[in-house]
N, C-alpha and C positions, 0 to 999 in steps of 0.2 A: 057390891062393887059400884053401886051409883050410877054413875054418867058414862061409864065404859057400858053399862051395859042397857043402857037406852039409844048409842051410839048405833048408823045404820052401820049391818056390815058394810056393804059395799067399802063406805068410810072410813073405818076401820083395817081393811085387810087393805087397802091404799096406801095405808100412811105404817111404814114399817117403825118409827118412833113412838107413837102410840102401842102400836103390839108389844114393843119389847118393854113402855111404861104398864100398860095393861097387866102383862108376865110377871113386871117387879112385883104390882101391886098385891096380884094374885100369892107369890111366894111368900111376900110381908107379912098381910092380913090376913093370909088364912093358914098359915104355916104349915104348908105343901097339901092342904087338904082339898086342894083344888088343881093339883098339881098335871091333870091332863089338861085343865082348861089353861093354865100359865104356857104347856107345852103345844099347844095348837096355838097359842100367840105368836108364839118365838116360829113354831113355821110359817105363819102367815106372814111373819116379817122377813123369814128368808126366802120368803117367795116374792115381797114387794121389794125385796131388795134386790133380788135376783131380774126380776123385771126393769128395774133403774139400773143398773151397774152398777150398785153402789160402790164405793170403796173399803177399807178393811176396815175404818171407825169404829162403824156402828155394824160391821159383822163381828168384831170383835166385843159389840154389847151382847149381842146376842149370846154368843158362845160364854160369855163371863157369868148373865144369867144361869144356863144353864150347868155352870159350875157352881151354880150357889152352895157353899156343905150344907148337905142334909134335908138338901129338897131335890137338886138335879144331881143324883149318880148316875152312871153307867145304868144299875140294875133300875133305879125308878124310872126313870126316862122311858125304858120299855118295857115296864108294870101296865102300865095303862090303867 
């Protein structure tokens, strides 16, 4: 994953557009085989997002992520 994953956290879980670039990357390249680490992205962005007030934009990325077919279901979401 490169430069996401030399990034500090702290940095990181800050910037909820990064998380949810992070998540895509993760869905992309590794095709869902990392699919808890894509999923602790997408919460660490609803929780910086949750922290700003964000608006429905980019809660709306988040939630489209984890519709991606055939990486974010219902059931894999909580495979873990």
């Amino acid at each position: 994953m490169g430069w996401f994953d030399r990034l500090p956290e702290a940095i990181l879980v800050s910037a909820p557009m990064l998380c949810i670039c992070k998540a895509w990357a993760l869905v992309l390249m590794q095709r869902g085989a990392r699919r808890s680490e894509a999923e602790q992205a997408l919460q660490a962005a609803d929780h910086a997002l949750d922290r700003m007030n964000a608006g429905e934009a980019l809660r709306e990325q988040v939630a489209g992520t984890r519709q991606h077919p055939g990486i974010f279901t219902a059931k894999t979401c909580t495979d873990g």
